[in-house]
N, C-alpha and C positions, 0 to 999 in steps of 0.2 A: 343123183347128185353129181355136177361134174366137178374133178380139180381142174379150176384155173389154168392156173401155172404148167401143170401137163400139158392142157389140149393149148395152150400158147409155146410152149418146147416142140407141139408135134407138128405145129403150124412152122413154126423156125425152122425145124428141122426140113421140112416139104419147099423151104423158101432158099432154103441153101442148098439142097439138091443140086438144083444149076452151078449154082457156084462154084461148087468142087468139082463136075465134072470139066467148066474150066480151066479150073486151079489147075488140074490134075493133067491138062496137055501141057503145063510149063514146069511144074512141079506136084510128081507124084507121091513124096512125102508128105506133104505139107495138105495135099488133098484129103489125104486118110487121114490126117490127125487132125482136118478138119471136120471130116466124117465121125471118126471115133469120139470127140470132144462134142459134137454137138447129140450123137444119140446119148452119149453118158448123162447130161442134163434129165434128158426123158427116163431115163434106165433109173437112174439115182433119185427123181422123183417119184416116180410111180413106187418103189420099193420103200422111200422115208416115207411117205404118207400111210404104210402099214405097221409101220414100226414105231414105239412106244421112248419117251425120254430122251435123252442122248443119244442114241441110234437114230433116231429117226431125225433130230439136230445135223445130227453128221452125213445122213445121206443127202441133206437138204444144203448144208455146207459146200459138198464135194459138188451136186448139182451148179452152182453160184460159183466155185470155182471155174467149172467144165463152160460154163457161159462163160467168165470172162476168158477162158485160154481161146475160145472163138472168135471172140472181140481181138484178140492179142494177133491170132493168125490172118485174120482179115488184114486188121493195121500192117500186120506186117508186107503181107500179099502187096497192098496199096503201094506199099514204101519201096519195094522192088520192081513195080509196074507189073508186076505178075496176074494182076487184076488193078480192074478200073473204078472209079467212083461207082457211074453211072450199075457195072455188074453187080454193085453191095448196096445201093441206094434204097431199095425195099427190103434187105436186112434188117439196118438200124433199129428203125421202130420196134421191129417184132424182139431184135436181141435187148434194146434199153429196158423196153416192157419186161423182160423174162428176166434179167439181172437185178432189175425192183424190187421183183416178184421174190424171186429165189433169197437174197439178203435179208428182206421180211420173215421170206421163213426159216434161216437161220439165223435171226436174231430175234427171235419172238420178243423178246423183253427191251428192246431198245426201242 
């Protein structure tokens, strides 16, 4: 059985690869914590998905966080010219999918 929402995070995550490398010749901060933010997604799901109750809410949470601070660094990228449309244009898709995703599953009940 596969999770979704992971193998769409590993898929994100293989899609911004490019991106950060990049980011990373104009700004080398902003690379890494776009690296770090986008494997936490992956990290933070594959771990809630074994975990029971409110842990497993909270890893699923923190996941849907770590995607939108991605969203947040791209935008930002954008707004600096540090990156272009065209370099984030096959992101979108995969990151709106995976923030759907993630907010479903920390909000099972809404």
């Amino acid at each position: 059985m596969t999770f979704e929402a992971y193998e769409v995070a590993l898929e994100l995550n293989r899609a911004l690869a490019p991106v950060a490398a990049k980011l990373r010749r104009v700004d080398r901060k902003d690379a890494a914590q776009l690296k770090d933010a986008a494997k936490s997604i992956s990290r933070n799901l594959r771990e809630g998905n074994r975990r029971l109750g409110r842990d497993r809410i909270h890893h699923f949470s923190i996941a849907s966080g770590s995607a939108d601070e991605v969203k947040g660094i791209l935008e930002t990228a954008l707004a600096w010219g540090d990156l272009q449309a065209k370099d984030v244009a096959h992101v979108w898709p995969l990151l709106d999918r995976e923030l759907a995703m993630t907010w479903r599953l920390s909000h099972p009940r809404a």
